[in-house]
C-alpha positions in Angstrom: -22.7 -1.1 18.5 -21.0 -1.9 14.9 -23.1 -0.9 12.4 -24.0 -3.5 9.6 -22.6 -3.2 6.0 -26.5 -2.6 4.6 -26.3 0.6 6.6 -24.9 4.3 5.7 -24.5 6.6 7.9 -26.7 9.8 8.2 -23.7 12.2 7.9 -21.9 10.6 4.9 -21.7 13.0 2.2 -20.3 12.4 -1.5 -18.7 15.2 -3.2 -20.6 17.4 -1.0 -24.1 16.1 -1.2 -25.9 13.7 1.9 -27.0 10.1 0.5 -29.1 7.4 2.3 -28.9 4.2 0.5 -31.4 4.0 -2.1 -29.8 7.7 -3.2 -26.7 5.7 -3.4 -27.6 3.1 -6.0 -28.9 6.2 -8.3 -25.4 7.2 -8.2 -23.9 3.9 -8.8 -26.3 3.4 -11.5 -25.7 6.6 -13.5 -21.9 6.5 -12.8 -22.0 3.4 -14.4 -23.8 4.8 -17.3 -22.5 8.3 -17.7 -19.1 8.8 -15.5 -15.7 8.6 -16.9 -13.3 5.6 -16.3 -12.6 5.8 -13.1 -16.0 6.6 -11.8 -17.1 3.8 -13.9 -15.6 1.4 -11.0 -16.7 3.2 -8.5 -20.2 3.0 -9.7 -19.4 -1.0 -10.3 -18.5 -1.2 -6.4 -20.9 0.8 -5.3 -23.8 -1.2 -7.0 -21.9 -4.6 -5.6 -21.8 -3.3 -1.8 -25.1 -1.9 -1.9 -26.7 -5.1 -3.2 -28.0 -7.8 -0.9 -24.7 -10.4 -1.1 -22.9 -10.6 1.9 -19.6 -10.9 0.4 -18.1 -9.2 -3.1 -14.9 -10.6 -4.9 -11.9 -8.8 -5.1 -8.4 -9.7 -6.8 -5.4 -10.1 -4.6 -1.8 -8.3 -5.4 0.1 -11.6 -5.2 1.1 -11.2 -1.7 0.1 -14.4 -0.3 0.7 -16.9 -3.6 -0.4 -16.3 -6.9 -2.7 -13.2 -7.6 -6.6 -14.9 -7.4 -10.0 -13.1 -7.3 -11.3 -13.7 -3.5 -14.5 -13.1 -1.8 -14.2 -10.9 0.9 -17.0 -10.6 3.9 -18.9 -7.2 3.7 -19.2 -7.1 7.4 -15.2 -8.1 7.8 -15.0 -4.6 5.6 -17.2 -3.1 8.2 -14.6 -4.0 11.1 -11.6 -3.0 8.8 -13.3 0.1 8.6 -13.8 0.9 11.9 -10.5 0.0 13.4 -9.1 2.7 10.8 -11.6 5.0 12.3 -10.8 4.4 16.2 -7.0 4.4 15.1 -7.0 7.6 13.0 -9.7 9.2 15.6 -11.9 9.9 13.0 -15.3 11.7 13.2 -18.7 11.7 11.6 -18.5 15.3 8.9 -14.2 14.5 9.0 -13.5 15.2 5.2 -11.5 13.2 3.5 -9.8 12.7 0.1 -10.5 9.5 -2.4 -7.4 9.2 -5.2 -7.1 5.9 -5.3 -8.7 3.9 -8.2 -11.7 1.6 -7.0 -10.9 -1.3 -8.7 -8.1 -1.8 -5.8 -8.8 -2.9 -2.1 -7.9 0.9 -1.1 -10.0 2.8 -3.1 -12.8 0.1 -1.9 -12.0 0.8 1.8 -12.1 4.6 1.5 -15.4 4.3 0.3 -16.4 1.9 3.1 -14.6 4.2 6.1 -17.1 7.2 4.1 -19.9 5.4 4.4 -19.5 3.4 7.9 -17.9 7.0 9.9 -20.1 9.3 8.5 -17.4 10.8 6.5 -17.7 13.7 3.6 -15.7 12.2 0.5 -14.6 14.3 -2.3 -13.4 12.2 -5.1 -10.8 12.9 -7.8 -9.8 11.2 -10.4 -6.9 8.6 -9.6 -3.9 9.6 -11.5 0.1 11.0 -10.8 -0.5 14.4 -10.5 -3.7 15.0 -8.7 -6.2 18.0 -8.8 -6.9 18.6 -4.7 -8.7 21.3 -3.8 -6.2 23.6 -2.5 -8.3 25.7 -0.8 -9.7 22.5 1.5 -8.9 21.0 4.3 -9.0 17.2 4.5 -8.6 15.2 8.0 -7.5 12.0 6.2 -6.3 10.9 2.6 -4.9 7.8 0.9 -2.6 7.2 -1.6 0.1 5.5 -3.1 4.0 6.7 -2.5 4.0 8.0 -6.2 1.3 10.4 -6.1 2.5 11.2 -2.5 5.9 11.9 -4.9 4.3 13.4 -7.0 2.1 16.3 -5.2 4.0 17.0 -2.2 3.1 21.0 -3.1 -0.8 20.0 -2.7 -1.2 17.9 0.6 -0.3 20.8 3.1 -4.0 20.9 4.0 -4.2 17.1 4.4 -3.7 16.2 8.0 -3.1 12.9 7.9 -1.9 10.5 5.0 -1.9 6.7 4.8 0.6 5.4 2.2 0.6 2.3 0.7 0.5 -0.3 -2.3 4.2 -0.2 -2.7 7.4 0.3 -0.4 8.1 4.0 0.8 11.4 4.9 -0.8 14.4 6.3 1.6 14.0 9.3 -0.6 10.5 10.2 -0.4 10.7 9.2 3.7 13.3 12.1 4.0 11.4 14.2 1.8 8.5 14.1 4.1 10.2 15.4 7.2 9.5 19.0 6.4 5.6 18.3 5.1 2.4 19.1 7.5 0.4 15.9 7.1 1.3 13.6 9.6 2.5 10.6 7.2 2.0 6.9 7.5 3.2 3.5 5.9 0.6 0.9 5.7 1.1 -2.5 5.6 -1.8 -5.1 4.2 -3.6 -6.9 1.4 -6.5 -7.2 -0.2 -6.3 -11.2 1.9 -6.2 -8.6 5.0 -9.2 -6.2 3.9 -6.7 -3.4 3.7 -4.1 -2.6 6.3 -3.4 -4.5 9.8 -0.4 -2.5 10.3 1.1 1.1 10.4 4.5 3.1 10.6 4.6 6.9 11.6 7.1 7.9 9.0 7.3 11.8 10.1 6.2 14.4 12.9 7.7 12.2 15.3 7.8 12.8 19.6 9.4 9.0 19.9 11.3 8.6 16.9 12.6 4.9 18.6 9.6 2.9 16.9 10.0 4.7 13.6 11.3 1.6 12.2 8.6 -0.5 12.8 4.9 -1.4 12.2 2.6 -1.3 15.0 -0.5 -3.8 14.2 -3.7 -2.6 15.2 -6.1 -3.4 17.3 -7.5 -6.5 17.0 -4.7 -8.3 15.2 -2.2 -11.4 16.2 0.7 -11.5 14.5 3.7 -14.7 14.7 6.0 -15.8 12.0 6.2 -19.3 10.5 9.7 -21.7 9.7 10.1 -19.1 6.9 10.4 -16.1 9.1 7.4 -15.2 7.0 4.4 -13.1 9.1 1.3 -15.1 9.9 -1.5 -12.8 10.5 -4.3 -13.9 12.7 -7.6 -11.3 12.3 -11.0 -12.7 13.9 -12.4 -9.6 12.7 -11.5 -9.5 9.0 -10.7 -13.4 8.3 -11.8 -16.5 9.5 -8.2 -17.9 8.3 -5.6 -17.5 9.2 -3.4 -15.7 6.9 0.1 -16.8 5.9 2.1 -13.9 4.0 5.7 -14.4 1.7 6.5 -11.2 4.1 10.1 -12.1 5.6 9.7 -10.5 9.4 11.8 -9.6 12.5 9.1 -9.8 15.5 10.1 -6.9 18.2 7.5 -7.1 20.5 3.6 -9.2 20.0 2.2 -6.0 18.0 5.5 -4.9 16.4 8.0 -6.0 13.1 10.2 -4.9 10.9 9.3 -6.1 7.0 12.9 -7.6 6.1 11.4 -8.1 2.1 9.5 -10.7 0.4 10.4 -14.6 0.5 10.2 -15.1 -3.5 12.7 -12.3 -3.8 15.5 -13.7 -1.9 18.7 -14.8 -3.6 20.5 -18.0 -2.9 23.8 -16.9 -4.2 26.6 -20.0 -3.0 24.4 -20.9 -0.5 24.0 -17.5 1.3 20.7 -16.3 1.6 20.5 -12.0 0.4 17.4 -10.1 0.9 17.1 -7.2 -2.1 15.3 -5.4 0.2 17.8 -5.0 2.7 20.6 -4.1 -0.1 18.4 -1.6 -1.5 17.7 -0.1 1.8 21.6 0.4 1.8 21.9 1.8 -1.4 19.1 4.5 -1.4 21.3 7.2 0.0 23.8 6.3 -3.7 21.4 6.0 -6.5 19.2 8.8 -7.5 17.2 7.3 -10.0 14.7 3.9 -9.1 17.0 0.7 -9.2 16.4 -2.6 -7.8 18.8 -5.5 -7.0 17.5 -9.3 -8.8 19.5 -12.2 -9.6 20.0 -14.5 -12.6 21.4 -17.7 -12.8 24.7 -18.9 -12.5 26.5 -21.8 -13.1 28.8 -21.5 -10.1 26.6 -19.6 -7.5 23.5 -21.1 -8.3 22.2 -17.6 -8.7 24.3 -14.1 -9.1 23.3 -10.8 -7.8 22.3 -7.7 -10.1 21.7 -4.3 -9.9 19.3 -2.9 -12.6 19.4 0.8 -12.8 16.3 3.0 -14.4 17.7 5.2 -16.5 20.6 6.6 -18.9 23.6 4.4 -18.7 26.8 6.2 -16.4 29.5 5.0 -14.5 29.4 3.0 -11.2 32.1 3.2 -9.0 33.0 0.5 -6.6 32.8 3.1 -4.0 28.9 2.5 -4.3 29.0 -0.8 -2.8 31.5 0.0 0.0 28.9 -0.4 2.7 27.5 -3.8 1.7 28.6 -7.4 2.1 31.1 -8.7 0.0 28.1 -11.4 -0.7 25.3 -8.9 -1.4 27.7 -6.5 -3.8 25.8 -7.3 -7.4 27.7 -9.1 -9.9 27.0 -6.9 -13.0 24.7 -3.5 -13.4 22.1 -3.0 -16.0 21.0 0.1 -17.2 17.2 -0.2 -18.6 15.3 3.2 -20.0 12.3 1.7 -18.2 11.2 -0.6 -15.7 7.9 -2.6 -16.2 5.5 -1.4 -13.8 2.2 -1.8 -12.5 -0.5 0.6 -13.2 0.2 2.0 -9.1 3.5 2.2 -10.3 5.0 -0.6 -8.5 8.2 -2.4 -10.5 7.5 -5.4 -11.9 10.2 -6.8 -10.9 10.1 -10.7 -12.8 9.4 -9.0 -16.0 11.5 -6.6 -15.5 14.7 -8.9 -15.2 12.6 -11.0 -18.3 13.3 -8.1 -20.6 17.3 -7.8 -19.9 17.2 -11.5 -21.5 
């Protein structure tokens, strides 16, 4: 039987202490009051899910158009919940970790998963280098692939690790090989309630699917003229969800993300995915770089590589394993990219400040 959103369940516990509902709304109330930034919002989230409104907004990424504030169904959150339960095999008294800040759709659903699984949740506060207990063992943690980065010496007594807000880096997905927590890419939005798809990125006994999400239960998946994903979710959505995701479908519950629709370059009328270049070039650049375009009087648009970081030399050597299309045009050198405050690259105003 799925348990309604105005429900907690009896074994949730909150930084080690049991909480019913109406204990709950004390918290929110004097996190709201008293607590520092961060628990400020969870406090603010708290008080909006335990209120009697079915549905609470949220602001969307960008993923599907122009970043908006939605409102989402609790009971959709509910089922998101639970289908991360039955996938992970959770358990009622599982511990697990909340570093993710609450304002986003992640740090929401870790809440949710707490509160709907029975759950004990420590939270920390949500920044790059994080203060985990050491001496604890979590069952399941989320974060975003810079604090994964970032603490790789603290997660040895996390068992399992969802990643997501931002692409996994070649780098950080060889890094993890030799790690204990079992890691995995997520793919969603805040459209989505969270994830509808996962990739095992380490601890592997079939390493031939490690290339591709798997959806989960519950979820239809097909692609549009684009190539971009449509995501059908009864569960979560009553729409039907059309993503800028550019796809290759492998199977109905697998793909492979190719990159995002508004980033493609139209460079002479040959259509380059940064995504896919980057991929190429992770193994050659050891710094964070991206691959843009700006306009050009003969191709329409040209291809650019921006580079974070000191200025060096580049030798054409770099580019000897792409296209003779996708090789970029000119290299920039910036000290810093513009980011988001998850530390994704920004990428438009990123390319806005060269100018």
């Amino acid at each position: 039987m799925t348990p309604k959103f105005d429900k907690v369940h009896n074994h949730f516990k909150l930084n080690g202490f049991h909480y019913n509902r109406e204990a709950l709304k004390e918290v929110a109330y004097s996190y709201i009051k008293e607590g520092e930034d961060f628990e400020v919002a969870i406090g603010e989230f708290l008080a909006d899910w335990l209120d009697s409104n079915e549905t609470l907004s949220a602001k969307t990424s960008g993923s599907t158009g122009m970043p908006k504030t939605i409102y989402v169904n609790k009971q959709a959150m509910v089922h998101s919940a639970l289908t991360t339960g039955n996938f992970f095999h959770l358990e009622p008294k599982n511990a697990a970790l909340l570093c993710l800040p609450s304002e986003t759709i992640a740090g929401k659903m870790m809440l949710i998963r707490a509160m709907m699984l029975g759950l004990h949740l420590d939270i920390i506060p949500p920044k790059k280098n994080l203060d985990i207990n050491l001496e604890k063992t979590y069952q399941f943690a989320a974060m975003i692939p810079m604090q994964l980065q970032k603490n790789l010496n603290k997660v040895e007594k996390i068992e399992t690790i969802i990643v997501g807000g931002a692409p996994v880096s070649k780098d950080l997905k060889n890094t993890i090989q030799t790690i204990k927590p079992t890691v995995f890419e997520t793919y969603g939005m805040t459209e989505t309630v969270s994830h509808i798809a996962v990739k095992q990125l380490n601890n592997f006994t079939d390493r031939t699917q490690n290339s591709l999400f798997q959806v989960l239960p519950g979820i239809e998946i097909s692609k549009d003229s684009r190539d971009c994903l449509i995501i059908d979710a009864k569960n979560i959505s009553e729409d039907i969800i059309i993503t800028n995701d550019v796809v290759k479908l492998h199977s109905p519950s697998t793909f492979e993300w190719l990159g995002r629709i508004d980033h493609v370059i139209n460079s002479g009328g040959v259509k380059i995915h940064p995504e896919v270049v980057e991929d190429v070039l992770a193994n050659q650049i050891d710094t964070r770089f991206f691959i843009a375009s700006l306009p050009d009087d003969e191709l329409g648009e040209r291809v650019i590589l921006i580079i974070e970081g000191e200025e060096k030399p580049i030798t054409s050597h770099l580019f000897a394993d792409l296209d003779k299309y996708q090789i970029p045009k000119e290299i920039f050198f910036l000290k810093h990219f513009k980011e988001t405050h998850s530390g994704k690259i920004q990428r438009k105003k990123t390319v806005a400040s060269l100018k």
